[in-house]
N, C-alpha and C positions, 0 to 999 in steps of 0.2 A: 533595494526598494521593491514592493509588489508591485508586479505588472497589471497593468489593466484588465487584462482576459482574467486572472486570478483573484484580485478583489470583487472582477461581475462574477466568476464563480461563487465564491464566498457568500456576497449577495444574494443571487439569486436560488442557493441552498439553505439560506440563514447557519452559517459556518461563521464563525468566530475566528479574528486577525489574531497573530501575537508578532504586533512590528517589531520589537524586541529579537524575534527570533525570524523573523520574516517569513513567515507560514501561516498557512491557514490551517484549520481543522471543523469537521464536523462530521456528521452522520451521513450517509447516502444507502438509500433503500434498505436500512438496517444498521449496516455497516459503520466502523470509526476509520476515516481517513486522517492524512496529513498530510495537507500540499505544499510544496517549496519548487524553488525552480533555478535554474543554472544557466550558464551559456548555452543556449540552442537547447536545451528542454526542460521539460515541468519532469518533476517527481513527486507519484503517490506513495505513502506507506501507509497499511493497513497492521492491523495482531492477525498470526494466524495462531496465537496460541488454540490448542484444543482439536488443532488437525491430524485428521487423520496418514497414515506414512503414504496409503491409496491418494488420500485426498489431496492429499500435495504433488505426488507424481501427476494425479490428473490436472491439477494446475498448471505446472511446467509444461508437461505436451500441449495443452490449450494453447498458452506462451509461445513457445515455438512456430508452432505452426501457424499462429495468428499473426506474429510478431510485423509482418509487414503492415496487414489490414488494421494493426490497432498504432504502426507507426513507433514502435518500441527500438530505444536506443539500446537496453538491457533491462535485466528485470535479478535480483538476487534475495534471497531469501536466508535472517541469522537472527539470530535470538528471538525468536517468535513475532518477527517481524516480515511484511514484503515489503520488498522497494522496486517500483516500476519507473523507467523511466523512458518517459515518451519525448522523441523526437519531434525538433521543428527546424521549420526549411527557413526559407527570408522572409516569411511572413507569421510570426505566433500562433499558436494553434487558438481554434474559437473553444468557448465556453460550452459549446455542442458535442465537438472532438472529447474535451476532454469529460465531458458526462458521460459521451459514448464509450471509452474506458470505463470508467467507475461502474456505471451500469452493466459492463462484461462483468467483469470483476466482483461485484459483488453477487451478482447471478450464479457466477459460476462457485463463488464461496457458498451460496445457500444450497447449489446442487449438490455441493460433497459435504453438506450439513455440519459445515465449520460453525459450533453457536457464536452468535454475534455476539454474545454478552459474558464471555472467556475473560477471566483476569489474566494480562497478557504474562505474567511472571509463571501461575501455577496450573492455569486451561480451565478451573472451576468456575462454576457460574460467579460472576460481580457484580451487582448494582450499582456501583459505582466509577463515576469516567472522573477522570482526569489526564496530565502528561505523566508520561514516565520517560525523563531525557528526554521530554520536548515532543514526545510521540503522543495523539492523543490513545486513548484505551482505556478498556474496565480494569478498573487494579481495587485487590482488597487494600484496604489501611496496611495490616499485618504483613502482607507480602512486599512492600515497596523495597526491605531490608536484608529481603532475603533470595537467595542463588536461585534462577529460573530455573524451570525446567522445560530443555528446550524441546520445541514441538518443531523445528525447524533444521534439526542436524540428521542429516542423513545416513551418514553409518561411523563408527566411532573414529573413524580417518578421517573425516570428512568436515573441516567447520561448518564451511556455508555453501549452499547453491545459488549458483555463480553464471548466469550467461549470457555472452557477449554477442548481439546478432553482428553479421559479417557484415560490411558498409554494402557491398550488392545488395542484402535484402531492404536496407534503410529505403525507405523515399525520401525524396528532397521536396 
């Protein structure tokens, strides 16, 4: 079931429920999110299809080095997707916390001129949103069936980027 804090987000962004899948989704200052949440945190996914190899290294460092002040459990980034996942102590995070995320986030997506309107499969522009596996994102019709291309693998060893902050940096 959605937590409280999560249905006032939804609310107060006008984001769309799917109980079925127990997530919310919607746009934030441009951007397509997708919230769910877990034992002890929420996680966002965004598309970053269409990023550049800069543009994402400059994300991770951001990450890193923020990861205490934005409360981040881990954050990993695969098939042209981000998954962020923000920490909470004994009390759930407010509907504040977690815009102040979203709002880094897609800030700093618009700084490395990630276009917000990326079919998350092939990185071209798409007018069209919908899920793809539950994620929301721009997807053409035509590409729903076909092999992405990922704007999220690092070097060809490499599936996904993957980091785990150490519980010292965690707040509680």
């Amino acid at each position: 079931m959605l937590s409280t804090q999560m249905m006032k987000l939804a609310e107060r962004n006008q984001w769309k429920t799917n109980i079925e899948e127990q997530t919310v989704f919607g746009e934030f200052n441009g951007y397509l999110f997708t919230g769910l949440e877990g034992k002890g945190f929420k996680a966002f996914i965004t598309p970053l299809a269409g990023i550049s190899a800069e543009g994402l290294q400059s994300l991770f460092r951001f990450l890193q080095q923020n990861s205490r002040a934005l409360k981040l459990r881990n954050y990993e980034a695969a098939d042209n997707f981000l998954c962020i996942r923000q920490q909470e102590g004994l009390l759930p995070l407010s509907v504040d916390k977690m815009e102040y995320l979203l709002a880094q986030i897609s800030g700093l997506l618009s700084l490395n001129e990630l276009p917000a309107d990326a079919c998350a499969v092939c990185g071209e522009k798409a007018n069209r949103k919908g899920l793809y596996f539950g994620l929301f994102c721009h997807l053409h019709p035509e590409c729903q069936d076909r092999e992405l291309k990922d704007f999220t693998r690092q070097s060809s060893d490499q599936e996904t980027a993957f980091a785990e902050i150490p519980e010292q940096e965690q707040e509680t």
